[in-house]
N, C-alpha and C positions, 0 to 999 in steps of 0.2 A: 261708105255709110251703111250700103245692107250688111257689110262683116260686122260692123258693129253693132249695130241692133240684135244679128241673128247670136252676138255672143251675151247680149245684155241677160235672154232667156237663163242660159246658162250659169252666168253668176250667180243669181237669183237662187236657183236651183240647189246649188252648194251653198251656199251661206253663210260660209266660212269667211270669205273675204267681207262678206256686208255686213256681216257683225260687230257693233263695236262693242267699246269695252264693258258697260253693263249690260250686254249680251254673254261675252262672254266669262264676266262673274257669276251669272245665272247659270249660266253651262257649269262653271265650275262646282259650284254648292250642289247643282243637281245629280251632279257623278259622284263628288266626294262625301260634301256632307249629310245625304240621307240614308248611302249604301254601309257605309261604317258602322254607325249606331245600330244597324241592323245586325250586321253581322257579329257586332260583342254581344247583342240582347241574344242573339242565338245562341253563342256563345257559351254566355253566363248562364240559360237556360240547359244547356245539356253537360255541361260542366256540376250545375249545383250549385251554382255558386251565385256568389253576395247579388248578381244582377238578375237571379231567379225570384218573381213573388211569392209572395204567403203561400199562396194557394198551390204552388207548381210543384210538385210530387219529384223527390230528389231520386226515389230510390231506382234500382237498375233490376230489370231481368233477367235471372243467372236460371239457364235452362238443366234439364237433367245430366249430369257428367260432364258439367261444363265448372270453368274458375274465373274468376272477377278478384281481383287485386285492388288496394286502393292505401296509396301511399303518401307518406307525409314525410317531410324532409327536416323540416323546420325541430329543430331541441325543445321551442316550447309547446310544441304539441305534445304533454305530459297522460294526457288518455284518452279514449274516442269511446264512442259505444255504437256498438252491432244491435240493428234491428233486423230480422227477417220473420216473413210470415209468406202466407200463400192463399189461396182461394179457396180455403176449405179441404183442401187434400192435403197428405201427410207430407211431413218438413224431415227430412234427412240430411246433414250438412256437416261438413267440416271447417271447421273455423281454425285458424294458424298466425300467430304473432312472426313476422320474417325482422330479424334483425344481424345486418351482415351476412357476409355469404354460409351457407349452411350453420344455422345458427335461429332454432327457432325455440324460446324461452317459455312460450305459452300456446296450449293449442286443447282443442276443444271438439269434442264428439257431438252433437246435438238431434234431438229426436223428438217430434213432437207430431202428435194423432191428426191435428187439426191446425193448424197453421191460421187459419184464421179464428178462431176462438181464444186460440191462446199462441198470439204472436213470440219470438223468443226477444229476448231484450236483455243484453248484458253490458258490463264495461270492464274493457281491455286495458289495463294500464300502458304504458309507449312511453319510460322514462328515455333520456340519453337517444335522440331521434340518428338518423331516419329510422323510420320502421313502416312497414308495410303487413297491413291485415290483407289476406289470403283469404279467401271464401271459394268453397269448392261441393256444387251441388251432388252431391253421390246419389241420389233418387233416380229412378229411372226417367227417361224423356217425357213423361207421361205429367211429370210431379216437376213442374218451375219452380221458383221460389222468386219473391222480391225481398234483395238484400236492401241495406242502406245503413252508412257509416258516418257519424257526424263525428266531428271536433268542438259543436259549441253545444251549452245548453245540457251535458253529461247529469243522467242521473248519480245523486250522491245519499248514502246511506243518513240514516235520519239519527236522529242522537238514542233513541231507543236501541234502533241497531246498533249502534257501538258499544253500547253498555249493557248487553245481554249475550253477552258471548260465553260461549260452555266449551270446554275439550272435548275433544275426541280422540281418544288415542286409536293407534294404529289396528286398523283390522274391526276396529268396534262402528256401530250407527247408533243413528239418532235419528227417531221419527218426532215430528212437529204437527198435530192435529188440529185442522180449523171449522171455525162455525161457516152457516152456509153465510151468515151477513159480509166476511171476508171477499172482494175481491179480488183483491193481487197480496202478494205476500215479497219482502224483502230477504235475501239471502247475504250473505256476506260470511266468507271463507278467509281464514288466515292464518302462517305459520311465523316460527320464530326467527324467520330466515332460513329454513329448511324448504326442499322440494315439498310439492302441495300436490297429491293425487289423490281425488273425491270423485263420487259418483251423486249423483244430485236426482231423485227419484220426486216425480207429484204422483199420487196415486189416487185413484177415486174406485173406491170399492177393492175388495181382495184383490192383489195382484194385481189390478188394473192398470197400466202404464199410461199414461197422458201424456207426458214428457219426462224425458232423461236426458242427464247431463255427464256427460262423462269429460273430469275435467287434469289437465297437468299444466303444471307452473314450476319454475327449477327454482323462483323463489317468492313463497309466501308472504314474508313481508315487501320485502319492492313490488311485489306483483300478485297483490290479492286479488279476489274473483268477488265480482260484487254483481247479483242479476234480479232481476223482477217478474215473477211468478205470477201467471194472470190465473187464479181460482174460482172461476163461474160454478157454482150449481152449491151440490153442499157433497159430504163426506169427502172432504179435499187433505190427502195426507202429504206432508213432505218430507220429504225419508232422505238424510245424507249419512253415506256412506266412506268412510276412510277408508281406501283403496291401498295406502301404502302402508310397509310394514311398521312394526309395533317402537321403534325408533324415531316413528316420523309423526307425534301428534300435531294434531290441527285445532282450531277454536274456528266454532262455527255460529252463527246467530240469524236466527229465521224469526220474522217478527212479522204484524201486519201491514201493508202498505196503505188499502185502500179500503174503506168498509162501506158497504152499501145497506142502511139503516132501513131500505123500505123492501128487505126480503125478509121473506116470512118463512117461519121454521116445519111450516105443515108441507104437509106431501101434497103434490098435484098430478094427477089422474094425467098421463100421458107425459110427466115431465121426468127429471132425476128421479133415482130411486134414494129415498131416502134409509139408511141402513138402521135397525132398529125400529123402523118406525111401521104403522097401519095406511093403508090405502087412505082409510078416512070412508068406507062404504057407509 
């Protein structure tokens, strides 16, 4: 009798035998079903993906002389668009189309003063998948950048864009001059099935460089460059450039994107300098 008693403590203690079975369906749902859902919302969360909310920031930190890849398998994934920008300090990056082993169709120089004023934003065509976009910080360590690469929701050129398209033949440019009420400006580059090698210049003031695009494509039409120009302030030039020889024209169309109607065309003491114009003393 006292062995029994002094073993009663004991069972008790484990609980394993004193459990019955809507005990241990509560054990079960306790282990399985709260720890799961956890770990796909995390999951989804640092993937980017569809279990991510509204709010949750997809993009990734690509530090200086570092690469970040991001690849899609699927044939219907026919374009994505590259955003990157940074905290105010200058954006230096190399952007690369990978399809199949050594075999890269499209690839992109980019340079921009201010990464946060004027984030870059382009779209990469990816017919005939997989393909993989390559991002590759060349900036010193000093200079991160946050990339981010989507498949849904692709900016697409507006019908003005399409129907404003001018040549350029080989060797020759073309400057695009905007008011200050312009925000962003649309660009859209294309050949006739020929290799497409352009230099893409925003300039603000003589020689001023803001951003530059230095761009190649082995073919123009499957694979035109289509990107979005952020132009804050005023004296905003955009300057493209046909880089390849006099054999390889291109048509190119820079048009406005965005226009901000409540900026004013006077100078302000301590702001842009407006070119041609008076302080206003």
């Amino acid at each position: 009798m006292a062995l029994a008693l002094s073993a009663l403590p004991l069972s008790l203690s484990l609980g394993a035998p004193m459990a019955g079975p809507a005990s241990r369906a509560a054990v079960s749902m306790q282990a399985y079903g709260a720890v799961a859902p956890t770990a796909g919302v995390a999951a989804g969360v640092a993937a980017g993906g569809p279990m991510a909310g509204p709010g949750v920031d997809s993009s990734i930190l690509v530090q200086g002389g570092s690469l970040r890849t991001w690849s899609y398998r699927s044939p219907s994934v026919e374009q994505v668009q590259v955003v990157l920008s940074t905290e105010g300090r200058p954006l230096d990056a190399d952007i690369e189309l990978w399809q199949g082993p050594d075999n890269t169709p499209c690839k992109m120089r980019v340079y921009v003063e201010n990464g946060q004023l004027r984030p870059f934003s382009a779209v990469v065509e990816t017919p005939r998948g997989p393909n993989t976009i390559a991002i590759r910080n060349i900036g010193q360590v000093e200079f991160p950048l946050a990339a981010n690469v989507v498949a849904d929701n692709v900016d697409a050129p507006s019908a003005e864009c399409l129907d404003t398209r001018m040549t350029i033949q080989g060797g020759a440019l073309r400057t695009y001059p905007f008011d200050p009420t312009v925000d962003s400006v649309q660009v859209l580059l294309k050949t006739d099935g020929r290799p497409l090698n352009a230099r893409i210049e925003l300039l603000q003031g003589p020689n001023n460089n803001k951003q530059v695009i230095e761009l190649y494509t082995e073919d123009g039409l499957d694979r035109p460059f289509f990107c979005i120009l952020e132009t804050p302030g005023s004296g905003n030039v955009v300057r493209v450039v046909n880089t390849a020889p006099v054999e390889f024209p291109m048509t190119a169309s820079v048009v406005p994107n965005s226009i901000n109607e409540q900026m004013g065309y006077e100078a302000v003491l301590g702001g842009d300098v407006v070119l041609g114009g008076d302080a206003g003393w």
